[in-house]
Structure formats: C-alpha cells, structure tokens
Backbone bond lengths (Angstrom), bond angles and torsions (degrees), N, CA, C in turn:
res aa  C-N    CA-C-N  psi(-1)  N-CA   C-N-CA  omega(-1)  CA-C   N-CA-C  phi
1 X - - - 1.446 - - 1.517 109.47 -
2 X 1.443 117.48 127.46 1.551 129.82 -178.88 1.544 95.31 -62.24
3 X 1.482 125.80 119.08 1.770 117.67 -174.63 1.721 93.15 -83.25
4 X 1.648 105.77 -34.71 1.570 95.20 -172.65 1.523 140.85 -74.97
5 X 1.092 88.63 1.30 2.173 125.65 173.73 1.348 78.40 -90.90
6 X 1.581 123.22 -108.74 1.396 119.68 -148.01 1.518 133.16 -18.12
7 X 2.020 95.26 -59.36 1.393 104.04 -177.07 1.652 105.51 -84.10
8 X 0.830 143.53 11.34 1.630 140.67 142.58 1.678 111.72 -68.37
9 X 1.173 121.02 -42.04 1.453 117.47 -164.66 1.977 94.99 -97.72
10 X 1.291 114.60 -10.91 1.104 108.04 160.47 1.542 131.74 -79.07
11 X 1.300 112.70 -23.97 1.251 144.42 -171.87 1.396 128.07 73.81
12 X 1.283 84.67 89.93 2.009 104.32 -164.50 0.954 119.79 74.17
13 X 1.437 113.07 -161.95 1.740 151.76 170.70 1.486 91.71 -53.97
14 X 1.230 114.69 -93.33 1.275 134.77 -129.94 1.862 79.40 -66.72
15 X 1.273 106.28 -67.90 1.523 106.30 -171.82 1.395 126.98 -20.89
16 X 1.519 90.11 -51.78 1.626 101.77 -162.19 1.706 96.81 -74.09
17 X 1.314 117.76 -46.15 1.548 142.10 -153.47 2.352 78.40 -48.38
18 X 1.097 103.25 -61.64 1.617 132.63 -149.23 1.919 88.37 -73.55
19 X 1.043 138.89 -54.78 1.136 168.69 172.74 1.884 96.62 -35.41
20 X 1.784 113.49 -52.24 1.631 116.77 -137.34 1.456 72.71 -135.25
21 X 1.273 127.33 10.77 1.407 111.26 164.37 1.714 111.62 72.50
22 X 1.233 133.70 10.97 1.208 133.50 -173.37 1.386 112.21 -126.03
23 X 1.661 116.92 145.40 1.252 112.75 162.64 1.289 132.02 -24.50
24 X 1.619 140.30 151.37 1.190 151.15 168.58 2.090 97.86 -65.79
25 X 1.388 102.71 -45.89 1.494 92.69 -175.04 1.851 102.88 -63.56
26 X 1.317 118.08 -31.47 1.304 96.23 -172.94 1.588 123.31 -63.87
27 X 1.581 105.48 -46.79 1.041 130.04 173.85 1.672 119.02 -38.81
28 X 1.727 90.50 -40.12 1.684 89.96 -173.56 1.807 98.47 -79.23
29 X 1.477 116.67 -31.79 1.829 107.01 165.66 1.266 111.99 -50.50
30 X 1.365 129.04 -60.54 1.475 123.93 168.37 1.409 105.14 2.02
31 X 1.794 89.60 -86.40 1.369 133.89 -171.40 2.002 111.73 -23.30
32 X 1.607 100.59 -65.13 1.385 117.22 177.48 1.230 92.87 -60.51
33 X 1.499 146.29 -107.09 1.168 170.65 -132.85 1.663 94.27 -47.11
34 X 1.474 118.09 -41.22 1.395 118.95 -172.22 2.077 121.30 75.25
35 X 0.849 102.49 24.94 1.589 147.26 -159.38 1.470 125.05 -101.64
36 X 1.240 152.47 136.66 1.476 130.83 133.14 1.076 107.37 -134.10
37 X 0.979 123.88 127.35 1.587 137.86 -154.93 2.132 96.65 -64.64
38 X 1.077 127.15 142.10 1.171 149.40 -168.80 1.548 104.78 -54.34
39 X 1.572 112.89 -59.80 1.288 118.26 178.49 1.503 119.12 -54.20
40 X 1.479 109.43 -5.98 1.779 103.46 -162.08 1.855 87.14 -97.47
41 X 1.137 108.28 -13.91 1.416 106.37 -163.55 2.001 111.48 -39.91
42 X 1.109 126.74 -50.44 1.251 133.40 172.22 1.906 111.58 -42.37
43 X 1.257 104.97 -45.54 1.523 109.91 -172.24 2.120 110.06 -66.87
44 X 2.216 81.62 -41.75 2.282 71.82 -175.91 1.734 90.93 -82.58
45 X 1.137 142.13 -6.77 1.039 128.70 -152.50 1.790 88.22 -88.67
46 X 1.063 125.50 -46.88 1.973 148.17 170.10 1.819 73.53 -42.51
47 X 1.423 115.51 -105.56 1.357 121.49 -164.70 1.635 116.41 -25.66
48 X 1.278 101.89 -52.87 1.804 91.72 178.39 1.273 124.82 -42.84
49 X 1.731 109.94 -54.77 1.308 128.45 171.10 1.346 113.77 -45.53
50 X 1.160 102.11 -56.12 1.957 103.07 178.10 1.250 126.61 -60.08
51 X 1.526 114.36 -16.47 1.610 130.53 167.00 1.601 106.54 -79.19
52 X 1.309 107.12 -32.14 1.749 114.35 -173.91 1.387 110.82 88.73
53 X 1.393 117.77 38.17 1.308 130.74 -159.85 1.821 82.27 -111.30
54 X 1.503 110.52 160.00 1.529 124.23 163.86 1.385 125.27 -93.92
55 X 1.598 120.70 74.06 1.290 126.42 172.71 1.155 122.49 -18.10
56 X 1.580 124.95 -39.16 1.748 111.30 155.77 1.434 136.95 -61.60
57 X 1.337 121.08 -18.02 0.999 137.36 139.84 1.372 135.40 -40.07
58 X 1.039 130.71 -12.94 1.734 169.17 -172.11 1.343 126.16 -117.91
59 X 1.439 102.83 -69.49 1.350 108.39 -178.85 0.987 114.42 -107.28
60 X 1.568 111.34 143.19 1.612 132.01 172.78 2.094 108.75 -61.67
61 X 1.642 97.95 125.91 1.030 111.41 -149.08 2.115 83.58 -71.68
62 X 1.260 104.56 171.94 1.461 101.53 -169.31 1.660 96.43 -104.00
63 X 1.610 94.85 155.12 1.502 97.17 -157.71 1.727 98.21 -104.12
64 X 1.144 117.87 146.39 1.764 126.02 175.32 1.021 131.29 -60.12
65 X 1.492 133.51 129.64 1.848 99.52 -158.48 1.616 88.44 -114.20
C-alpha cells in the first residue's frame, strides 16, 4: 500500500493516525518508510470508505495464487 496516497487523501498524520486507530508516531513511519504494513489493510480500507473515497483506488488489488 502507497502510505503517501492514503495518508494525503486521508488528511495527514493526525487524520489518518485517528481515522486507522493507530498512533500518529506510527503513521508518521508509514509515512517515512512509504509503506503500510499488509495487516493494517482492513483498518485504511474501513477509513477510506468512511471518507467515501474508493479503496481500489488505494489498494493494490490482491493477486491469485
């Protein structure tokens, strides 16, 4: 997951942090790293929706095994 798309269309740090249920410090690692760790996917995917944003738009579609 692109962290620097998400937490922009979430609106920031603090937003997103408050939004995905997680610290502002994590959010801002996100942030650095450019990253969101796989497991959080359910929480921005909750937040996107709640913004009225299109979670496919965001997230990398899942691949077929």
């Amino acid at each position: 997951m692109d962290a620097l798309s998400i937490i922009a269309a979430l609106g920031g740090l603090s937003e997103t942090a408050r939004k995905a249920g997680a610290p502002v410090s994590t959010v801002q690692y996100w942030q650095d790293k450019g990253r969101i760790p796989a497991w959080r996917e359910a929480q921005i995917r909750e937040a996107l929706v709640a913004d009225g944003l299109d979670p496919a738009a965001y997230l990398a579609p899942k691949e077929a095994a």
